[in-house]
C-alpha positions as CSV (number, residue, x, y, z in Angstrom):
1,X,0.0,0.0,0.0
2,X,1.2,3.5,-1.2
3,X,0.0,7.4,0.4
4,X,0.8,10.0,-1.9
5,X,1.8,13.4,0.3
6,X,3.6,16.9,-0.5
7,X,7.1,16.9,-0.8
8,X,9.0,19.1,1.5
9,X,12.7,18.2,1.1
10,X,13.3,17.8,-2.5
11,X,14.4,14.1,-2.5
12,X,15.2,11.6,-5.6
13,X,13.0,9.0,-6.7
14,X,13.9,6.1,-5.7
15,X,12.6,4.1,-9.2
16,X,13.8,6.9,-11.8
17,X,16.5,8.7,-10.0
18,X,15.1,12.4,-10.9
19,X,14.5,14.9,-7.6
20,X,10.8,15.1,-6.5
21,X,10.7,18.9,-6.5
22,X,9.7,20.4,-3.2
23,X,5.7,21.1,-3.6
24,X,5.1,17.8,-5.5
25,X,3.2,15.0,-4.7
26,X,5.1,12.0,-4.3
27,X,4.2,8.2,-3.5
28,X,5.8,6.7,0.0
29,X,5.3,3.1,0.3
30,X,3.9,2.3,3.4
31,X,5.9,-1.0,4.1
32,X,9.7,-0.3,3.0
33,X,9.4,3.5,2.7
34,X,10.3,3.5,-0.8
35,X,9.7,7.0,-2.4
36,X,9.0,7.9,-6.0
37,X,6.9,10.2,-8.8
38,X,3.5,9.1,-9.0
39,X,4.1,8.7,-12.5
40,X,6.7,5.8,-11.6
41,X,4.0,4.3,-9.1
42,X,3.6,1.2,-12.2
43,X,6.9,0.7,-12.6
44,X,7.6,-0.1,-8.7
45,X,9.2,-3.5,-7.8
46,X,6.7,-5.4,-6.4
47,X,6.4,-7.0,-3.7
48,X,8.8,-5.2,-1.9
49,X,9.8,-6.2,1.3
50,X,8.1,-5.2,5.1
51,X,10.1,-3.3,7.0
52,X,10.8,-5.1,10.1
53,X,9.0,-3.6,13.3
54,X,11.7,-5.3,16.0
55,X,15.4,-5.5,14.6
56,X,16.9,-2.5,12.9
57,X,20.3,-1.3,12.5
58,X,22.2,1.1,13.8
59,X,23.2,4.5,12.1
60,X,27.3,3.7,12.5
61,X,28.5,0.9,14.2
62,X,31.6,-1.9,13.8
63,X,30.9,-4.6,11.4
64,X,29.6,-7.4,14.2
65,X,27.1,-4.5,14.8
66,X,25.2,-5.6,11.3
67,X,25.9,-8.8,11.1
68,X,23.4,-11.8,11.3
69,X,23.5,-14.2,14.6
70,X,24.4,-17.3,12.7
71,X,26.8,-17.9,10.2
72,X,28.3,-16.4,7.6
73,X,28.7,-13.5,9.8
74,X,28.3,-10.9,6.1
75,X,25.9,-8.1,7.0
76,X,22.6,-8.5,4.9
77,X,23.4,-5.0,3.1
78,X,27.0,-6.0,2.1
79,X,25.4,-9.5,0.8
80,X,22.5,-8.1,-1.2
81,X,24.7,-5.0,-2.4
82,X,27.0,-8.1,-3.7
83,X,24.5,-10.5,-5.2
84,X,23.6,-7.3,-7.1
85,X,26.4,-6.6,-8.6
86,X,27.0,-9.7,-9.4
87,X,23.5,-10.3,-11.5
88,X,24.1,-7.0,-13.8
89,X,27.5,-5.4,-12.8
90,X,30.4,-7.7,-14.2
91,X,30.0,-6.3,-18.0
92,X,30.3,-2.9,-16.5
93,X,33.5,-1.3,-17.5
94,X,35.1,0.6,-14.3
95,X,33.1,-1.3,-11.5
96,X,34.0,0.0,-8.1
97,X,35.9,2.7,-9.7
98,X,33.4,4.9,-11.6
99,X,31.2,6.4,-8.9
100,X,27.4,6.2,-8.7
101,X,25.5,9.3,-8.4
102,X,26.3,11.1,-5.0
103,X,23.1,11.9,-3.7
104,X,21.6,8.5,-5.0
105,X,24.2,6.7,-2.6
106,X,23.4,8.4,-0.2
107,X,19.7,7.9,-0.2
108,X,20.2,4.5,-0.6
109,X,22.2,3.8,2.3
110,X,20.1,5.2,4.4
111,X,17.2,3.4,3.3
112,X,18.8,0.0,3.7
113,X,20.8,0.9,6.8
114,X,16.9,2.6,8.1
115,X,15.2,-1.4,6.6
116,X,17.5,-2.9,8.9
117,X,17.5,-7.0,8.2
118,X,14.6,-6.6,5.4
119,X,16.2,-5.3,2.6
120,X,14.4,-3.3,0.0
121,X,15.0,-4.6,-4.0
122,X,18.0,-3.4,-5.1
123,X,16.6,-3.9,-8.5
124,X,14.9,-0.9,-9.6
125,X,18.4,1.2,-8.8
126,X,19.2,2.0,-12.5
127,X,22.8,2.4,-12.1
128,X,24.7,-0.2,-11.3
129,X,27.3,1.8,-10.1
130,X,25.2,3.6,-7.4
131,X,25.1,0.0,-5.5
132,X,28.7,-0.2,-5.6
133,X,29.0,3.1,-4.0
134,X,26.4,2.4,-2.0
135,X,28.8,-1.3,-0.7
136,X,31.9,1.2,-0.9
137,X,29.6,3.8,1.5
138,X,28.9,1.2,4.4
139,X,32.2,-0.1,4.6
140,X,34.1,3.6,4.7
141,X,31.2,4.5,7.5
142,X,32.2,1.7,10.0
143,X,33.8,3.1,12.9
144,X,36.8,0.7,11.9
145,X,37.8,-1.1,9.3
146,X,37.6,-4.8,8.6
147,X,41.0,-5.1,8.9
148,X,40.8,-4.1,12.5
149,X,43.0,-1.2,14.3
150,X,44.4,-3.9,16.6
151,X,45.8,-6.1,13.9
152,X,46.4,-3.2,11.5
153,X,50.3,-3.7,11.8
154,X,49.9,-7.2,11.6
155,X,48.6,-7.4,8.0
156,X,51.1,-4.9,6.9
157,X,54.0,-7.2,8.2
158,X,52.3,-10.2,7.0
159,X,51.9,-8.4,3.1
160,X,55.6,-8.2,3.3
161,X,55.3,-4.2,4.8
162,X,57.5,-3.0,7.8
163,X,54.9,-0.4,9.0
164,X,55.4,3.3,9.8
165,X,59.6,2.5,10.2
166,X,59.6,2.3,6.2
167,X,62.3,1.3,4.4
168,X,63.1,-2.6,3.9
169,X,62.8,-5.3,6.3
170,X,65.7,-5.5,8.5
171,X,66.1,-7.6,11.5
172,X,63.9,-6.4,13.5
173,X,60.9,-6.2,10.3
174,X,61.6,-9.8,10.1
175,X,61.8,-11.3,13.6
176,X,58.3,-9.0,13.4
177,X,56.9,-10.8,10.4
178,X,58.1,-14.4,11.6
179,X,56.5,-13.8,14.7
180,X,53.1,-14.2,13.2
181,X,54.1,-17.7,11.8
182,X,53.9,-20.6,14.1
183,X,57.0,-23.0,13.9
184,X,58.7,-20.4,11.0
185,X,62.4,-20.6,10.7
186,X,64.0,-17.2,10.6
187,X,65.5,-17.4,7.3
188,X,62.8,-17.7,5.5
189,X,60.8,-14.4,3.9
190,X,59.4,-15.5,0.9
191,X,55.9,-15.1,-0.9
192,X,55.4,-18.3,0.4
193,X,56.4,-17.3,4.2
194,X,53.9,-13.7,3.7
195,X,51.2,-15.8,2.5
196,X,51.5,-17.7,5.4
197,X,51.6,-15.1,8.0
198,X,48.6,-13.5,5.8
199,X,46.4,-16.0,6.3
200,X,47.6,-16.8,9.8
201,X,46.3,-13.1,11.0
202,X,42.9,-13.3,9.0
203,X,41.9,-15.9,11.5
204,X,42.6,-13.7,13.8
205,X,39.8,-11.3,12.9
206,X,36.7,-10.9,14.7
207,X,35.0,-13.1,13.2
208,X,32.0,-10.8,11.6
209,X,35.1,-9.6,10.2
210,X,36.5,-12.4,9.0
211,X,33.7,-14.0,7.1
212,X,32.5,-10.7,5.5
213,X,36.6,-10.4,4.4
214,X,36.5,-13.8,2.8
215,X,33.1,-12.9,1.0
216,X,34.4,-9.8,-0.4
217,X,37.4,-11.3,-2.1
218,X,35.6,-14.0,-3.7
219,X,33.5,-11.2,-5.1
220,X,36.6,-9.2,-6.0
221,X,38.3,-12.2,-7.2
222,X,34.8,-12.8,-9.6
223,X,34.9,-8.9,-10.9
224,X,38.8,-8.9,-11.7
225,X,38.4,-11.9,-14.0
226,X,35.3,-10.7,-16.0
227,X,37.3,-9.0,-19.1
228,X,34.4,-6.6,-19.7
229,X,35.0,-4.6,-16.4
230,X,38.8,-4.0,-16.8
231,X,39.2,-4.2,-13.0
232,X,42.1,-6.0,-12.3
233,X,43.5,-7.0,-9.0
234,X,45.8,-3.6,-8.6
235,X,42.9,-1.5,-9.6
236,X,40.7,-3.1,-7.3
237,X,43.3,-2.9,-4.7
238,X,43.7,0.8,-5.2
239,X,39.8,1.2,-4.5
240,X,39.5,-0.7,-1.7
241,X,42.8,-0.7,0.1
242,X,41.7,2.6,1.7
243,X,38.3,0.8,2.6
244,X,39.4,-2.5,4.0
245,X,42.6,-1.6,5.9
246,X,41.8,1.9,6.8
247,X,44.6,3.0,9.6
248,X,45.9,1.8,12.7
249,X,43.7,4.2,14.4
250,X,40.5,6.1,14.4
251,X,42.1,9.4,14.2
252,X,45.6,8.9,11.9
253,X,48.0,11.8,11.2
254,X,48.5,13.3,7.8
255,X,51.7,11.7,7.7
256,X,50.1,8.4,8.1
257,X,47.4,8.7,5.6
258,X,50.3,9.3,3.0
259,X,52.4,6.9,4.3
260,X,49.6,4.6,4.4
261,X,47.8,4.7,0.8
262,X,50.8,2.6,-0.6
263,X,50.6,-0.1,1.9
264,X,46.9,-0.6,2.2
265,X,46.7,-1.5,-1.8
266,X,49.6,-4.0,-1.1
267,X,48.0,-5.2,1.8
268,X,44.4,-6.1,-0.5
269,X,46.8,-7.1,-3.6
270,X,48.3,-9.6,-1.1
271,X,44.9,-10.7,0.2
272,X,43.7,-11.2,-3.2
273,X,46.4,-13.4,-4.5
274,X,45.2,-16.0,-1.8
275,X,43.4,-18.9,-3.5
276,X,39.7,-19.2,-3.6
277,X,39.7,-22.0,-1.2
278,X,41.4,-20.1,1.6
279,X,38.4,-17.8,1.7
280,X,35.4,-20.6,0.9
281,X,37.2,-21.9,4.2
282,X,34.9,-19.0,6.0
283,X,32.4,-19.1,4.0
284,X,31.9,-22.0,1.3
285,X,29.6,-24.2,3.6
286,X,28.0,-21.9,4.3
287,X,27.2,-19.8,1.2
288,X,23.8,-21.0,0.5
289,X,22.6,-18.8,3.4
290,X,23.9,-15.8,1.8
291,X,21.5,-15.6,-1.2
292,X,18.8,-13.0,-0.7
293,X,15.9,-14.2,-0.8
C-alpha cells in the first residue's frame, strides 16, 4: 500500500533517480518506505519487502554491529549489495571505480541501513554503479575497518610491509613478520612465508570480520576476471585498500594517511592473490545462506 503526500525536502526517486521537486506530490510506500513520482507508481518492484518492526540497524557501528546471529557473519546489506552486482554489474567497464551518483548513494544507504535486516529490491536502482557506492559507502562508514585497528600492523607485516619504520625489512621487520608464523624458521621471507603469516592473522579477525573479508574477495576475485569490467587485482586494490585496511587508528595523522595509501593497496593485492579456497574456508559451507531471498 502507497499514500501519496507533498514533498517538503526535494528528495530523488527512488525508481527513476530524478529529484521530486519540493511542492510535489510523491508516492511513500507504506511498508519499506520507498519514495517515487506518481508517475513511476507502475513501474515499482513489487512486492517489496516489510520493514521489520523489532530489529533494525544502527546509524554507525563496527561490522559485528550488522551482522546476522548465525553464520556467515556478512551483514545483509553488504550480501545483497554483492548479489547485485553480481546479476548485472560484471559487463560494466570501471566497476567499483566509476562512482554512482552522490546523492543517489546516499539515499540508498540510508534506506537499507533505516530497513535494517529486510532489505528493499535493489533492482529498480538503475545504475549499477550507485550500489557499488552504496557497498563502498557502508564499509568507509564503520567506525573501523575490517582489517581491525588492533591487527592493522599485523597485516602490513604479513603483506611483506615493515609499517610506519619504512624502508626494507631489517632484522627487526623480520623477527616482526616471523613472529606471526607458528614454527617459521628465521631465514625464511618469501611469498610463500607472507602468505602464510597472511592467512595466519585473518583468522585472527573478529569473526563478523573475518567472514565478510572472505566474501568480499571471492566477489573481487569474480569482478577482476570478467574481461568486460577492466578491473584487475591492482585497480581493485587501489579502490579498496583505503576501505578495507583503513589506519591503525581512528584518528591517523597526515603523515600516516600518505604513508599509508601505498601499503593498504599491497595489503588487499596480497589478500587477493590467496586462493579461492582459503576464503570458501569461511564461507563456502555456508554460502547458500547468503543468497537473498
Amino acid at each position: 500500500p502507497c499514500s501519496p503526500f507533498q514533498v517538503i525536502r526535494p528528495e530523488p526517486c527512488g525508481v527513476c533517480g530524478s529529484r521530486i521537486r519540493f511542492g510535489k506530490t510523491a508516492i511513500k510506500c507504506c511498508q519499506c518506505q520507498l519514495l517515487l513520482h506518481t508517475k513511476c507508481q507502475e513501474q515499482c518492484p513489487s512486492p517489496c519487502t516489510p520493514r521489520p518492526r523489532h530489529h533494525t540497524w544502527p546509524r554507525e557501528g563496527v561490522l559485528a554491529d550488522f551482522a546476522p546471529r548465525t553464520r556467515p557473519l556478512v551483514p545483509a546489506l553488504v550480501v545483497q549489495c554483492v548479489t547485485e552486482v553480481e546479476t548485472r554489474g560484471l559487463t560494466e567497464t570501471g566497476l567499483y571505480r566509476v562512482p554512482g551518483a552522490e546523492q543517489l548513494v546516499r539515499e540508498w544507504k540510508r534506506r537499507l541501513l533505516r530497513a535494517g535486516g529486510a532489505l528493499p529490491a535493489l533492482s529498480s536502482v538503475t545504475d549499477i554503479h550507485v550500489v557499488c557506492g552504496v557497498l563502498k559507502d557502508f564499509l568507509r562508514g564503520l567506525k573501523e575497518p575490517l582489517v581491525t585497528f588492533s591487527l592493522h600492523p599485523a597485516f602490513l607485516r604479513a603483506a611483506g610491509e615493515q609499517g610506519s619504520q619504512g624502508g626494507g625489512w631489517g632484522e627487526e621487520g623480520a623477527a616482526s613478520l616471523l613472529t606471526l608464523i607458528p614454527g617459521a624458521a628465521t631465514d625464511i621471507l618469501d611469498d610463500a612465508a607472507c602468505d602464510t603469516a597472511l592467512r595466519h592473522v585473518v583468522s585472527k579477525l573478529p569473526p563478523a570480520n573475518r567472514d565478510t573479508l572472505a566474501f568480499l574477495m571471492l566477489h573481487l576475485l569474480r569482478v577482476s576476471r570478467s574481461p568486460d569490467c577492466k578491473m584487475d587485482v591492482l585497480n581493485l586494490s587501489r579502490v579498496f585498500g583505503p576501505t578495507l585496511v583503513g589506519h591503525s587508528s581512528a584518528n591517523p595523522t597526515p603523515l600516516a594517511i600518505m604513508e599509508d595509501t601505498p601499503r593498504q593497496c599491497k595489503v588487499v593485492a596480497r589478500l587477493l592473490s590467496l586462493p579461492p579456497d582459503f576464503w570458501r574456508g569461511f564461507v563456502g559451507t555456508e554460502q547458500e545462506n547468503l543468497v537473498p531471498a
